[in-house]
C-alpha positions as CSV (number, residue, x, y, z in Angstrom):
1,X,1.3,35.6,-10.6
2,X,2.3,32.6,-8.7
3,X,0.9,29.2,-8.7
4,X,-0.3,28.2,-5.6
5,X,-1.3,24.3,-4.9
6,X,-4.7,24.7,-3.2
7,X,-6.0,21.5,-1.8
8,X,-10.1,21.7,0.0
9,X,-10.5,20.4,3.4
10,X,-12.3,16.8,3.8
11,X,-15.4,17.1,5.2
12,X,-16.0,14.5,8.3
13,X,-18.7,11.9,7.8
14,X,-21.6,12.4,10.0
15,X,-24.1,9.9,10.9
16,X,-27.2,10.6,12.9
17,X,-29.5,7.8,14.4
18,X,-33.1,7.9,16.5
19,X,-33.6,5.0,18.2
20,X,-36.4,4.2,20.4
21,X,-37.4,1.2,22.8
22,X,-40.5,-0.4,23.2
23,X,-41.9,0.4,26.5
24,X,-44.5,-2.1,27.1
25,X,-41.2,-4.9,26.9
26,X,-39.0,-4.3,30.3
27,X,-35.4,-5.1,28.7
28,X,-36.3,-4.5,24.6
29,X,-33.4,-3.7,22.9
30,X,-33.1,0.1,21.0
31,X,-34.1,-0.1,17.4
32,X,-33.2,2.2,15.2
33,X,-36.5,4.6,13.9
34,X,-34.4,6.8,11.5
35,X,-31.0,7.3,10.4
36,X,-29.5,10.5,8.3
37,X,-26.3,10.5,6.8
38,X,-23.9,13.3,5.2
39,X,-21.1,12.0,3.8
40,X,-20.4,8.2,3.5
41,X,-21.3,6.0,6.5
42,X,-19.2,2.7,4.4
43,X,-18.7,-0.2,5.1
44,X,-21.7,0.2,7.8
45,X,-24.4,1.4,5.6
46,X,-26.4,-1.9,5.5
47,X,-26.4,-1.6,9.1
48,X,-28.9,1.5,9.4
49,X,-32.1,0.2,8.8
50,X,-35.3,1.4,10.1
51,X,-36.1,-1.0,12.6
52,X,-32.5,-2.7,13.1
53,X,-31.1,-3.0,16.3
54,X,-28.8,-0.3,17.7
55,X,-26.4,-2.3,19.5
56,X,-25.7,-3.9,15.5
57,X,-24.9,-1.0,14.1
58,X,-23.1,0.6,16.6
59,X,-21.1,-2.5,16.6
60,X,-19.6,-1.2,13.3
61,X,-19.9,2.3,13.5
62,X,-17.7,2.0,16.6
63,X,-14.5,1.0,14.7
64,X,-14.7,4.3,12.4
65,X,-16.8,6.8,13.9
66,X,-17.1,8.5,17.3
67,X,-20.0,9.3,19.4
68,X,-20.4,13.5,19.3
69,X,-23.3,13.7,21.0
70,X,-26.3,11.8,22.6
71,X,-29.6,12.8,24.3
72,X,-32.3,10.5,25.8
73,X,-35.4,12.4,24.4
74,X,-37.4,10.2,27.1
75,X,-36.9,7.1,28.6
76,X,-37.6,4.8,25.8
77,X,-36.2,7.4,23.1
78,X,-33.2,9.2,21.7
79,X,-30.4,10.1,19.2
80,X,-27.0,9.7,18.2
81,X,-24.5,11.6,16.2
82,X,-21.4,9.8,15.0
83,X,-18.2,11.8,13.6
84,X,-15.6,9.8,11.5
85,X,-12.8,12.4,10.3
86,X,-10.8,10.8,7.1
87,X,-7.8,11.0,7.1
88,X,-6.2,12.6,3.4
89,X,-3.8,10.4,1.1
């Protein structure tokens, strides 16, 4: 029998925020309400806190990560998912 070099497949990271707005405040900015990660959300972890501002941690998700999909739930609330595939050394 032959040896055959079997590598596994990376997973991508997947980060998934709900943000809402406060709606008695015209203009508030989105904070986040709960974030869920699988995988590793590094070096932007610190960054998804309950109550931190979207715009913040998007700021650094953004130079990783892509938006996937996003859905206004209603007009002061929604979510994100964020892909990041790695790329194997």
């Amino acid at each position: 029998m032959a040896c055959v070099n079997v590598k596994a497949v990376r997973q991508p990271d997947l980060v998934l925020i709900r943000w809402s707005r406060n709606p008695l405040i015209a203009g508030s900015p989105r904070r986040i309400t709960a974030a869920r990660v699988i995988g590793s959300s590094q070096p932007c972890r610190a960054t998804l806190v309950t109550n931190g501002l979207l715009s913040t941690a998007l700021g650094c998700l953004l130079d990783d990560f892509k938006i996937v999909y996003q859905k206004r739930t209603t007009s002061t609330s929604g979510y994100l998912l964020l892909q990041r595939f790695r790329i194997q050394t």
